[in-house]
C-alpha positions in Angstrom: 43.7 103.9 134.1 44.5 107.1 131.9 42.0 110.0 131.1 42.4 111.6 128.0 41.1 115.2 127.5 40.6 116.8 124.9 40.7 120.4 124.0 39.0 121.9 120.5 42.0 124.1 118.8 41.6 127.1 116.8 43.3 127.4 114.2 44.7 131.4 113.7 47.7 132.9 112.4 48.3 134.7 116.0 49.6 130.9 116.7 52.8 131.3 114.5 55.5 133.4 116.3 54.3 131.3 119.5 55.3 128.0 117.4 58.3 129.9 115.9 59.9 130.7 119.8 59.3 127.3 120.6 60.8 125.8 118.3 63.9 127.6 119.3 63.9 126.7 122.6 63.0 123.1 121.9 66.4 122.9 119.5 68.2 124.8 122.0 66.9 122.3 124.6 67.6 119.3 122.6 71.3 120.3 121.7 72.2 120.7 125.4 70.1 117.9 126.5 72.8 116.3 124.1 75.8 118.0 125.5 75.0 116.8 128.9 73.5 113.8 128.4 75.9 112.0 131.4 74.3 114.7 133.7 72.8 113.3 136.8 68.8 112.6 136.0 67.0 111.2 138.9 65.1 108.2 137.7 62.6 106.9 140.4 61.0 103.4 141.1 59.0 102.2 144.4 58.8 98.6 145.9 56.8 97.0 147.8 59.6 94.9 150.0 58.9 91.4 151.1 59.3 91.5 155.0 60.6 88.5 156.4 59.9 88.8 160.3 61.4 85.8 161.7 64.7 86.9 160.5 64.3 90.8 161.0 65.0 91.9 157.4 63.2 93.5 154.2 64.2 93.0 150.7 63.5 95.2 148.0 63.6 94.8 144.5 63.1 96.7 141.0 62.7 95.8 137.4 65.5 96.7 134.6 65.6 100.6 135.8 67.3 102.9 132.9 68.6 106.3 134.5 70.6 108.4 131.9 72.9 106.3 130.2 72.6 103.3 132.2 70.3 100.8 132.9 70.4 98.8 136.3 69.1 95.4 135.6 66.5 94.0 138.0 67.6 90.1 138.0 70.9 91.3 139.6 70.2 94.2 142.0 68.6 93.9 145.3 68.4 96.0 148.4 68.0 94.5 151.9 67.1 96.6 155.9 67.4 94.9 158.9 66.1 95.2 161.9 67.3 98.0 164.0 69.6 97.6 166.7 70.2 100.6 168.8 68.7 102.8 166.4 71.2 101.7 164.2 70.2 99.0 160.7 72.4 97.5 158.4 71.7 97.9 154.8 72.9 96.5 151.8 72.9 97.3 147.9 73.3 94.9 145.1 73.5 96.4 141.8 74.2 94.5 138.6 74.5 98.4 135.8 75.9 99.0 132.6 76.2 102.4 130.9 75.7 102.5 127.3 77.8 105.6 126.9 80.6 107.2 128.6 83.1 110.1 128.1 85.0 109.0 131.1 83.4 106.8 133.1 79.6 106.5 134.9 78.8 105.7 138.1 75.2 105.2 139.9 74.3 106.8 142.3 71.6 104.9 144.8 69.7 106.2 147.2 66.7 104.5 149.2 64.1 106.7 150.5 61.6 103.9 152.9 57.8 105.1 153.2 55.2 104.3 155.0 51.8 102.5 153.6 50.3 106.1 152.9 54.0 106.9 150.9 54.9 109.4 153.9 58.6 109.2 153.8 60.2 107.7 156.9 63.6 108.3 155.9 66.3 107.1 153.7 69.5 105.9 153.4 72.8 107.7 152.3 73.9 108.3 148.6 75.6 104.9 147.8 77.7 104.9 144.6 78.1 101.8 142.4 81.8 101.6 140.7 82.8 103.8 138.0 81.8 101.8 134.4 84.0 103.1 131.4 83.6 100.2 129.4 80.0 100.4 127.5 78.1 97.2 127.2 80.1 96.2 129.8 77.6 94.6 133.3 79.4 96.1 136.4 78.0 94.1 139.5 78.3 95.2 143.0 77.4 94.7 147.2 78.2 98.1 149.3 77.1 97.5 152.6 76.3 100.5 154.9 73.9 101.6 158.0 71.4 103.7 158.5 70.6 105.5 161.9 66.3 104.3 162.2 63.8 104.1 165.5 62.4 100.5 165.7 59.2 101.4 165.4 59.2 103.9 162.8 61.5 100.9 160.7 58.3 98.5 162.0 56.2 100.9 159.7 57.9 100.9 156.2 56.0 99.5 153.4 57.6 100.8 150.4 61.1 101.4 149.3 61.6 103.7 146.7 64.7 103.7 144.5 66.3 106.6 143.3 68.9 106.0 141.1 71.5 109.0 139.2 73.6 108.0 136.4 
């Protein structure tokens, strides 16, 4: 649900060197928002994972998620958590990303953050980066496996995932 508020405006000539300066900085703004527009820009999106007890693991999954100049596409990226051993879970990353433009090349850059039911963060996993994608229009797909140091029971509380992908 969104509120809309409304504000009456009065209309004055004091207004005009006010819209004047902003308009400066909004072209300045826009023109380097141009110049680095393969910048890192955190895009955000948080999951609910299915959690599959008899086998000790939680998947996660996203719809098409566009960071920057890349969009990771949902059908083809997954993340999975397993249950601690030792402190110690395995995690994987499945990312199916393609940029659609490059100087160089792009890579994404995932990160998992797990919360619990309230969205306190737990922890989170390293930075994972995908491959580098110079080709644009081009689908890059990948698995990086890694681990993540977790106490059993503060892995028994996680309830959301959150992505954060860089591109």
């Amino acid at each position: 649900m969104r509120t809309i508020i409304s504000r009456p405006v009065t209309r004055t000539k004091a207004w005009r060197p006010a819209l004047v300066a902003a308009m400066a900085v909004g072209m300045t703004a826009a023109v380097t928002g141009v110049a680095s527009a393969s910048a890192p820009n955190p895009g955000f999106y948080t999951d609910h994972p299915l959690i599959d007890t008899a086998n000790g693991i939680m998947t996660s999954t996203v719809p098409d998620f566009r960071v920057g100049d890349c969009i990771l596409f949902g059908s083809g990226s997954l993340f999975t958590i397993r249950t601690p051993v030792n402190g110690v879970s395995d995690i994987s990353w499945t990312g199916a990303v393609e940029t659609t433009h490059t100087n160089s090349a792009d890579v994404w850059h995932g990160t998992f953050i797990f919360k619990d039911s309230a969205g306190k963060t737990l922890g989170q996993s390293p930075r994972l980066d995908g491959l580098p994608m110079s080709i644009v229009g081009k689908i890059y797909s990948w698995t990086i496996p890694s681990r993540v140091n977790i106490n059993p029971v503060v892995f028994s509380l996680i309830r959301q995932i959150t992505w954060e992908g860089e591109c």
